[in-house]
Backbone as a chain_set.jsonl record, in Angstrom:
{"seq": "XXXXXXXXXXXXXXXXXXXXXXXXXXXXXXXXXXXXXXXXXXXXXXXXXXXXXXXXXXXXXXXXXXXXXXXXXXXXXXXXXXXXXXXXXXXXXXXXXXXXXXXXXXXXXXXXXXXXXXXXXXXXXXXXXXX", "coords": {"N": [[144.129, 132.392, 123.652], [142.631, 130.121, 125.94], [142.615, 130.235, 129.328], [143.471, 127.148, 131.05], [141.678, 126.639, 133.494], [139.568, 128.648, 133.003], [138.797, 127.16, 131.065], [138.114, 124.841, 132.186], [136.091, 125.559, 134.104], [133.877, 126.471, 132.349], [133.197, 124.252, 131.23], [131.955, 122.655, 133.503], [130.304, 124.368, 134.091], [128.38, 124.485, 131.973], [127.814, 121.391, 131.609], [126.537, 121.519, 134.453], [124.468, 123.553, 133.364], [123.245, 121.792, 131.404], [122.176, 119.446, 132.968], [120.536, 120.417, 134.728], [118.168, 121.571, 133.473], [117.972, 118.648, 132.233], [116.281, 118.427, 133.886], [114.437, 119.534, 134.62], [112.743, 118.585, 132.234], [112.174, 116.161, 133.111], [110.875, 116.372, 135.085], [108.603, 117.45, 133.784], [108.059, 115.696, 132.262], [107.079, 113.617, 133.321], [104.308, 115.042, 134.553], [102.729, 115.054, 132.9], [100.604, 112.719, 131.552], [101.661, 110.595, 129.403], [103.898, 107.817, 129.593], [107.331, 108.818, 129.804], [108.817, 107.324, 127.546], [106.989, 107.236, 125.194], [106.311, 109.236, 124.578], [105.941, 111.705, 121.654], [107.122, 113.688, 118.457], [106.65, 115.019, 115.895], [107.435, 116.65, 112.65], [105.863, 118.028, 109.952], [105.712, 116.94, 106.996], [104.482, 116.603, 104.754], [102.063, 117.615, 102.953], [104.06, 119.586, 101.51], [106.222, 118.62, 101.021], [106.062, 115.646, 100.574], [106.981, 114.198, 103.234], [107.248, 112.888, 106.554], [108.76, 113.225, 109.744], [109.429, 111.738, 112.558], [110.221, 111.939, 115.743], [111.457, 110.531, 118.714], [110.794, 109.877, 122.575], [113.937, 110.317, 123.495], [115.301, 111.886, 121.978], [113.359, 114.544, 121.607], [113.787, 115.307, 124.187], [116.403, 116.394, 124.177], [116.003, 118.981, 122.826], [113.647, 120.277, 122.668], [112.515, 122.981, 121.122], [114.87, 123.463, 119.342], [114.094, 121.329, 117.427], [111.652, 122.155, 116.882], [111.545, 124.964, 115.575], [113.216, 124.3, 113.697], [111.802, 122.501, 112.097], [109.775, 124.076, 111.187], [111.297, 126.025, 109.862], [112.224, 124.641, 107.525], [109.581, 124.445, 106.527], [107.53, 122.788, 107.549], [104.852, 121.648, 109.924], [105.166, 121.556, 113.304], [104.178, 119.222, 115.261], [103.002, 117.945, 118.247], [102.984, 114.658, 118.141], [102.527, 111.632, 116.834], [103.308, 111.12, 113.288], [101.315, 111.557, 110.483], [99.191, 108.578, 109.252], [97.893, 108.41, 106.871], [98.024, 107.03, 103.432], [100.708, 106.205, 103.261], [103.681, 104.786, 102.63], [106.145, 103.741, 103.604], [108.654, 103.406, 105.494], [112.074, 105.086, 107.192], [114.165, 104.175, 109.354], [116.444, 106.365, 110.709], [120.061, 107.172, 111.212], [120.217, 108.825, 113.679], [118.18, 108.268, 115.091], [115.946, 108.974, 114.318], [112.491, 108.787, 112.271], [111.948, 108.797, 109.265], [109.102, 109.016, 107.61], [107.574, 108.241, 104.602], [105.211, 109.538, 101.99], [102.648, 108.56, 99.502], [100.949, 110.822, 98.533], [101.062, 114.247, 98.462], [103.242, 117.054, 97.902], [105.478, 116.16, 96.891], [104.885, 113.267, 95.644], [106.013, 110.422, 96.127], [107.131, 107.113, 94.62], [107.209, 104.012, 95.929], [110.026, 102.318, 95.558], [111.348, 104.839, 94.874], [110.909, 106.105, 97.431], [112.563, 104.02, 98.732], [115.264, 103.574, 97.702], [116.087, 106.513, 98.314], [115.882, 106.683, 101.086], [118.036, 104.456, 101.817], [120.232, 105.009, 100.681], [121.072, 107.99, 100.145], [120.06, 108.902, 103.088], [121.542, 106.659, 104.343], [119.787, 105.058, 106.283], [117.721, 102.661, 107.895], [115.084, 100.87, 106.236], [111.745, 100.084, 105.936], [108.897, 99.128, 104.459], [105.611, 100.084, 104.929], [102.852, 98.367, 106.2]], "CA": [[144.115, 131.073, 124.259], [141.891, 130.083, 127.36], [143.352, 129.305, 130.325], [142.698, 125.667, 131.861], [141.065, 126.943, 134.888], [139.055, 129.075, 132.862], [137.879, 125.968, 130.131], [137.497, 123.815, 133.236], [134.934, 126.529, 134.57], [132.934, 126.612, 131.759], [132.676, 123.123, 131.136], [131.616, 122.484, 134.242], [128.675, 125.322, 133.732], [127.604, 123.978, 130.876], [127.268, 120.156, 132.438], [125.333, 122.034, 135.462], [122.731, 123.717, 132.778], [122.162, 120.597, 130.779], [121.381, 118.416, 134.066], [119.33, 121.351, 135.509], [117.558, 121.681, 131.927], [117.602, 117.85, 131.906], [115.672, 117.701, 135.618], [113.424, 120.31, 134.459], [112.087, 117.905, 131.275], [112.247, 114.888, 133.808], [109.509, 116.529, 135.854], [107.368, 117.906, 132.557], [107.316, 114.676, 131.494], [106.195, 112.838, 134.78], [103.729, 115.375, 135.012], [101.86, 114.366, 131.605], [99.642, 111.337, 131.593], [101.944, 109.623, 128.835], [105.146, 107.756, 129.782], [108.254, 109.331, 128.767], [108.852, 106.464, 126.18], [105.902, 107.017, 124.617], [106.089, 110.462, 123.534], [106.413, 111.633, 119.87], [106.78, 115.038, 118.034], [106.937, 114.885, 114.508], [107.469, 117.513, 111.734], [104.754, 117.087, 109.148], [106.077, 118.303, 105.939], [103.086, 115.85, 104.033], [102.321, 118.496, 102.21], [104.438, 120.189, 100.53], [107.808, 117.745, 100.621], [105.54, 113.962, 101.102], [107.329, 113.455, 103.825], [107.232, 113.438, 108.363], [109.818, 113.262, 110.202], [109.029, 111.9, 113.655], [111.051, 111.784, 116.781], [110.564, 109.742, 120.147], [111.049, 110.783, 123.765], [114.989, 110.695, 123.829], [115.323, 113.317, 120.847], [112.924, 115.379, 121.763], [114.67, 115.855, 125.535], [117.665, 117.135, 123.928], [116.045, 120.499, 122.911], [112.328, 120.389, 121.396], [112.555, 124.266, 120.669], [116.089, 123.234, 118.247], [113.709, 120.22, 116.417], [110.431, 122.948, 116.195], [112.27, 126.05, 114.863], [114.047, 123.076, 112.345], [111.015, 122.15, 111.086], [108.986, 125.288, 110.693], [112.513, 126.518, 108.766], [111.678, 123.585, 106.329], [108.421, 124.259, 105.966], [106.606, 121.531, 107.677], [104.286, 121.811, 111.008], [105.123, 120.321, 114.45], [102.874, 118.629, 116.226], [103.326, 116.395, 119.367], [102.107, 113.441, 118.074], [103.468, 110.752, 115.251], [103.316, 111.055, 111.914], [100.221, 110.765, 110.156], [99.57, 107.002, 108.7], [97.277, 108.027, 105.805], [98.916, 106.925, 102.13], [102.222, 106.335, 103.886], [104.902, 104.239, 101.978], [106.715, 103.309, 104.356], [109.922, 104.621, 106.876], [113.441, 105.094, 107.275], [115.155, 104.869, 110.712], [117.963, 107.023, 110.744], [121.283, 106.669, 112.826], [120.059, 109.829, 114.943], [116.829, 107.759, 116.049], [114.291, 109.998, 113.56], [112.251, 107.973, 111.622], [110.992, 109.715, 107.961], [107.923, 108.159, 106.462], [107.406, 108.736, 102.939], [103.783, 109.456, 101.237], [102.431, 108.787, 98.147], [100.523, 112.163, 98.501], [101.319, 115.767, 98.765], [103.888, 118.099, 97.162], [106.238, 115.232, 95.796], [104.441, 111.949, 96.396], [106.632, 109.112, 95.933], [106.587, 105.568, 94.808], [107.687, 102.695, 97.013], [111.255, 102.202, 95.143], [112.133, 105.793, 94.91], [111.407, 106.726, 98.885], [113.606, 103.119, 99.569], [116.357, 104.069, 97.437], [116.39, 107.772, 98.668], [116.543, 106.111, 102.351], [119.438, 103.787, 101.897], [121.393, 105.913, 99.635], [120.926, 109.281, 100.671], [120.793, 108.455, 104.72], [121.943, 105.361, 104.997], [118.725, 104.554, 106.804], [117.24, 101.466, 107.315], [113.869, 100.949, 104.893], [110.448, 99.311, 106.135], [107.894, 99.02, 103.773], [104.346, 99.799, 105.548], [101.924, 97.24, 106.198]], "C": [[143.397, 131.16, 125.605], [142.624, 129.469, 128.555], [142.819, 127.85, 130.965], [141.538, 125.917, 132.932], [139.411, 127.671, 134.272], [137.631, 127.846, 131.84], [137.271, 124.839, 131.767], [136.123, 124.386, 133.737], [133.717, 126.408, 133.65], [132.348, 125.387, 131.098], [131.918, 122.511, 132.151], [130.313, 123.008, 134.64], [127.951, 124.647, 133.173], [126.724, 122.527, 131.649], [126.459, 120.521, 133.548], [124.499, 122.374, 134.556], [122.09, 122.746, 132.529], [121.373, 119.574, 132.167], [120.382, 119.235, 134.505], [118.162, 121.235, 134.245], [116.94, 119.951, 132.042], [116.058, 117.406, 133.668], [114.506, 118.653, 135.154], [112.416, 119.151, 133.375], [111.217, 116.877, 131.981], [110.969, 115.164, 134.36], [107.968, 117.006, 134.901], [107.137, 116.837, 132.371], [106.916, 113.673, 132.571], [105.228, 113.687, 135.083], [102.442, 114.809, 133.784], [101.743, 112.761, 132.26], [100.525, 110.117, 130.787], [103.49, 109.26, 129.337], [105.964, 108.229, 128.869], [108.814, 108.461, 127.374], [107.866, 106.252, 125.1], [105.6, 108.093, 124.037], [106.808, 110.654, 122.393], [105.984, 112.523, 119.849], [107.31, 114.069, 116.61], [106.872, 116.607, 113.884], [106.616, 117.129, 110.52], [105.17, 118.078, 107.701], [105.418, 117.243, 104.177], [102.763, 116.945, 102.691], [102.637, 119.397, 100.718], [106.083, 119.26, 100.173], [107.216, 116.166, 100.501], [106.793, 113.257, 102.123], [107.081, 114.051, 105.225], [107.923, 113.034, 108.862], [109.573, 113.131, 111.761], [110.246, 111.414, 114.46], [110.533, 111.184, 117.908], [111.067, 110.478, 121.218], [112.958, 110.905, 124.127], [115.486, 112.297, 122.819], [114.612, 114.567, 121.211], [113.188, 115.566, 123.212], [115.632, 116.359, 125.457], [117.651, 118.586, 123.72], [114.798, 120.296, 121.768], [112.26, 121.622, 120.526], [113.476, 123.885, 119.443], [114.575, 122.817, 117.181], [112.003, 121.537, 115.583], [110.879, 124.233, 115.566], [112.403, 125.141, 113.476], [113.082, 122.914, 111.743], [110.067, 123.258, 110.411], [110.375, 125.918, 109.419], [111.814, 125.512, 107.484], [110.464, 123.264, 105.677], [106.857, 123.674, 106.387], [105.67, 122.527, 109.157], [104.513, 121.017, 112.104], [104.248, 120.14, 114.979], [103.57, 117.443, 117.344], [102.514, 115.402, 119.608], [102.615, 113.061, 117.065], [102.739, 111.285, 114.202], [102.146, 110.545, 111.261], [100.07, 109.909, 109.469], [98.479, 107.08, 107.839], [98.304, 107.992, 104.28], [100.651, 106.929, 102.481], [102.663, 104.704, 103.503], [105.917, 102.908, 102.284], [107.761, 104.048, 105.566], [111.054, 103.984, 107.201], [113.551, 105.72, 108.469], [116.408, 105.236, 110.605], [119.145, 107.049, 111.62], [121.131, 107.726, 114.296], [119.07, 109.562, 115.33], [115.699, 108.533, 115.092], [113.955, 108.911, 112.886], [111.864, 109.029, 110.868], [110.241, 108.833, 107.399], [107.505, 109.503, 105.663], [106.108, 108.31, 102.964], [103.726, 109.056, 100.061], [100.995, 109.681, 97.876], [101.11, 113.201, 98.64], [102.244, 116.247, 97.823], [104.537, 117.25, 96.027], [106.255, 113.784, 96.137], [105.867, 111.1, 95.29], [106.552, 108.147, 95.716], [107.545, 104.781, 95.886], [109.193, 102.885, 96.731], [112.086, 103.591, 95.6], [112.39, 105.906, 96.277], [112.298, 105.468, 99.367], [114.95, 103.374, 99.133], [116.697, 105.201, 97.945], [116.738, 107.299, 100.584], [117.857, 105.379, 102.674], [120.396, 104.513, 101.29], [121.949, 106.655, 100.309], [121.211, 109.612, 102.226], [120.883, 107.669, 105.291], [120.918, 104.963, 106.447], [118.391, 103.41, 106.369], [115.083, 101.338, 107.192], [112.666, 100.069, 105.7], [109.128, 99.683, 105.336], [106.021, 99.084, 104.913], [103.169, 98.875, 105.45], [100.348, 97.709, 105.63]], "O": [[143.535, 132.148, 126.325], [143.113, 128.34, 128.608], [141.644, 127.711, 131.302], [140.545, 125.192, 132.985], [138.338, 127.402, 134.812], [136.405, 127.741, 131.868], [136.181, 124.349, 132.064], [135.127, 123.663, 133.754], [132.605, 126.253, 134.153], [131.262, 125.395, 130.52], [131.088, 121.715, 131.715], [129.442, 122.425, 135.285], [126.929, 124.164, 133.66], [125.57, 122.49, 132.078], [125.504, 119.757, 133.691], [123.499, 121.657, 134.588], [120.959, 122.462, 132.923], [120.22, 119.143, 132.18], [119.275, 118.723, 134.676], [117.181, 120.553, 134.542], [115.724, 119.774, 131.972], [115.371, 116.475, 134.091], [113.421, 118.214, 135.534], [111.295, 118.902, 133.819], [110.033, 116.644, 131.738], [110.025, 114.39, 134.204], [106.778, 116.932, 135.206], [105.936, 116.6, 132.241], [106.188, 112.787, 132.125], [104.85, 113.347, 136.204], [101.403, 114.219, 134.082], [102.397, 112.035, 133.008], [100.392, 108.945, 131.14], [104.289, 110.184, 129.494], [105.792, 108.246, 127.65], [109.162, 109.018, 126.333], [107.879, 105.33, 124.285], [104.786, 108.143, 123.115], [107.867, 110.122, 122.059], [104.998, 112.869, 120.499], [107.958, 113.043, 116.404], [106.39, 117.556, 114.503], [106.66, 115.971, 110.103], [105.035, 119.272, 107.435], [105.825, 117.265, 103.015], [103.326, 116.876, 101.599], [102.077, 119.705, 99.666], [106.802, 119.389, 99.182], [108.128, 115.364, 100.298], [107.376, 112.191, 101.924], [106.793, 115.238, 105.381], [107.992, 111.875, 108.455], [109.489, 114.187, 112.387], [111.109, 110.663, 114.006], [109.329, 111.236, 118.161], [111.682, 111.531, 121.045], [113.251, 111.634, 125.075], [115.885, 113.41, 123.162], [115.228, 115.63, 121.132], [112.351, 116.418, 123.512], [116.075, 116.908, 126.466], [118.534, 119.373, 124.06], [114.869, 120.197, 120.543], [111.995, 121.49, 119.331], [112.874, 123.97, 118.372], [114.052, 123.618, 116.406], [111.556, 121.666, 114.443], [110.06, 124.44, 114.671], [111.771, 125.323, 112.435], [113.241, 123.163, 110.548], [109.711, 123.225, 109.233], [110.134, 126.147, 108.233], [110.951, 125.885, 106.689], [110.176, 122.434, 104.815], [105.717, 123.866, 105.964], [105.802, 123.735, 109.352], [104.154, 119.84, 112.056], [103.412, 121.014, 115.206], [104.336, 116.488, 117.211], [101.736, 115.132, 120.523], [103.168, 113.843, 116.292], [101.645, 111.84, 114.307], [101.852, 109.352, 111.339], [100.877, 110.053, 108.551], [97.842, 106.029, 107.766], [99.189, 108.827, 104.091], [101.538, 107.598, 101.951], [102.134, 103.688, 103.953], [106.272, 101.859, 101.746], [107.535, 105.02, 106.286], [111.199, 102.785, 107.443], [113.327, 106.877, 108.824], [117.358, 104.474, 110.424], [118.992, 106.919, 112.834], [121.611, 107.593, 115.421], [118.592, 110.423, 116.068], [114.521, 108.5, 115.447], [114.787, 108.014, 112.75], [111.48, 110.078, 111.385], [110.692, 107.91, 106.721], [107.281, 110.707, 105.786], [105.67, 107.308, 103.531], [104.761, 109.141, 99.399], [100.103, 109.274, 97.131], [102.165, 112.915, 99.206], [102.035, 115.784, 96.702], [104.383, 117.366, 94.811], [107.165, 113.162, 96.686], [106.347, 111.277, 94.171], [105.791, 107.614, 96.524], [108.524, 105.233, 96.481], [109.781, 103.58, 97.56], [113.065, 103.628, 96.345], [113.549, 105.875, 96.691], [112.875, 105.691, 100.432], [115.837, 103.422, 99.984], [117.902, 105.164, 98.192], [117.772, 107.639, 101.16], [118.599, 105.659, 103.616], [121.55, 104.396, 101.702], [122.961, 106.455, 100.981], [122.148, 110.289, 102.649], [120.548, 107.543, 106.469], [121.425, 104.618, 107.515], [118.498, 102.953, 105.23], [114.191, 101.688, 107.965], [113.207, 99.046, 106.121], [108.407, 100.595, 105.741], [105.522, 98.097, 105.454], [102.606, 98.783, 104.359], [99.443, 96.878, 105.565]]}, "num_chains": 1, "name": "protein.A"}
């Protein structure tokens, strides 16, 4: 068992890294040309899964290293930049802010129906058909 004094201590660490961590991002991303609301990493897993998996600037401040490890595990390629918009389907926003747009190219292209059912079903995402 931990003593109080001792959990208090290390909670208190922790909340000092992430703000230090978070002051460190704060200034990377005021040093770039694009506002912080405006940046985007994606996982591009086009491919070999037909699908990308992009993130905006609150997600990717939480721990870009986590989201680029994650996607290289899965296969895909990160890049810091959206999701590419050739033969693309449409896209599912997810409750953790990712959006996945579906292809109808690459490993396991998709039609329209399947990637909307696999969005609502699967992660209760909500569905937009691309223009």
């Amino acid at each position: 068992m931990v003593p109080p004094l001792a959990r208090l201590a290390a909670s208190s660490l922790v909340v000092l890294l992430a703000s230090c961590a978070k002051s460190e991002k704060v200034e990377e991303t005021t040093a770039t040309s694009a506002a912080p609301s405006t940046l985007r990493g994606s996982c591009d897993r086009v491919a070999s899964m037909s699908v990308c998996s992009e993130y905006a600037a609150p997600q990717l401040a939480k721990d870009p290293a986590v989201l680029t490890a994650g996607c290289t595990k899965l296969g895909g390629t990160y890049v810091a930049a959206p999701c590419p918009n050739t033969a693309v389907l449409g896209s599912c926003t997810l409750g953790n802010g990712e959006t996945r747009r579906y292809y109808a190219s690459g490993g396991a292209s998709y039609d329209a129906a399947r990637a909307q059912k696999e969005c609502t079903s699967l992660y209760a995402g909500a569905w937009k058909p691309f223009p």
